[in-house]
C-alpha positions, 0 to 999 in steps of 0.5 A: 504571639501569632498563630502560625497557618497551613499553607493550603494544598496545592492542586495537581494539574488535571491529566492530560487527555491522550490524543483521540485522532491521528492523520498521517501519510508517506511512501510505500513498496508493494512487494509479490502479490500484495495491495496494488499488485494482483497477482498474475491471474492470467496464468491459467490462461496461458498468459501471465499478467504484467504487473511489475514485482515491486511498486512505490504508491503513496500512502494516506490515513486516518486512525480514531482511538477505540480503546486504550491502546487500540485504534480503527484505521482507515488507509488509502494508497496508489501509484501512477506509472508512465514509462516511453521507449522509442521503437526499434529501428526497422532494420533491427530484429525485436520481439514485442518489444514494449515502446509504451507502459502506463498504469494507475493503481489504487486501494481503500482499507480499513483494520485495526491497530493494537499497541504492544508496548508499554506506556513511556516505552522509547518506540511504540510497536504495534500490531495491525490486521487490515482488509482491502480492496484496489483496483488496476489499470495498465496498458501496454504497447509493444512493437515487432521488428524485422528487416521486412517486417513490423507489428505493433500491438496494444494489451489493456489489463482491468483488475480488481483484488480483496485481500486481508493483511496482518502486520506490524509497525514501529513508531517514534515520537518527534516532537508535539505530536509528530511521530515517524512510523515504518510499517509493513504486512507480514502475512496475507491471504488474497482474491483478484480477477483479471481482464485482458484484452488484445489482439487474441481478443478479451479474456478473464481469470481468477486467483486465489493466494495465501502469501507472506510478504514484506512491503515496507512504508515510511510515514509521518503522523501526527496526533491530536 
């Protein structure tokens, strides 16, 4: 009668590795005094800056894991802005009216994200703290009118700003390494300096800002 033999152990499937990098990218808002938008530094001139209160930038990154569940972040982010306005008619009253608005804005950052959320959970948390630093551009025409009068003068803004941030993010996977994620800064402290030129002639100041914001930005990334 023959023998009857063990069927021989079936290996497991070795653990896949979890992905080492993550590039990503989307649109934001920069919101008050926060990334792109330094804060009114003139003021203690007299004169307060023109940057708007709320700006859509494009946003890019690049994240490489330092730890389990931690990640370096390097970020970059900026906007163009071009707006045209016909000049009043002569025969209208207008007080500096702005006939032409550009701008340019950009920043670099670098920071840390850490995962607070358990391994298999349905959306990641994370929180992130980020230091950055961007520049500002932004020239403006403006044009004053009356029935025997017109003027028109030219103001040019040259800003730079640091800050650091702390915040956090939501992220969802897709599919296959795809994932969807909103984030945003919550707290912050900021530096930046203002110069201005016009018709008054070139002047500079300084500001120095603790602030709590929200920013928001909708991006997609995918890991690897």
């Amino acid at each position: 009668m023959p023998k009857a033999t063990a069927a021989a152990p079936v290996a497991a499937a070795p653990a896949e590795d979890p992905p080492r990098w993550t590039i990503g990218g989307g649109v934001g808002l920069t919101v008050g005094q926060v990334f792109l938008n330094p804060p009114a530094v003139i003021s203690p001139l007299g004169v307060s800056s023109p940057s708007d209160t709320t700006i859509p930038v494009a946003t890019f990154f690049v994240e490489r894991r330092v730890g389990e569940r931690t990640w370096l972040v390097f970020g970059a982010a900026g906007s163009v802005t071009r707006s045209y306005v016909d000049a009043p008619p002569a025969s209208a009253f207008a007080l500096n009216a702005v006939t032409k608005d550009e701008s340019e804005r950009g920043s670099l950052s670098v920071g840390l994200r850490r995962v607070v959320t358990r391994p298999g959970a349905i959306v990641d948390v994370s929180l992130q703290a980020t230091v950055e630093g961007g520049y500002l551009h932004r020239q403006q025409e403006l044009t004053t009118t009356a029935p025997t009068f017109s003027q028109q003068s030219t103001i040019r803004d040259e800003g730079r700003y640091a800050a650091v941030t702390g915040g956090i993010a939501v992220e969802r996977e897709l599919t296959g390494g795809l994932g969807l994620r909103v984030s945003t800064p919550l707290v912050g402290a900021s530096w930046s300096k203002l110069d201005r030129k016009d018709d008054a002639g070139t002047r500079s100041g300084s500001s120095t800002s603790g602030f709590v914001t929200l920013s928001p930005r909708l991006e997609l990334r995918l890991a690897f």
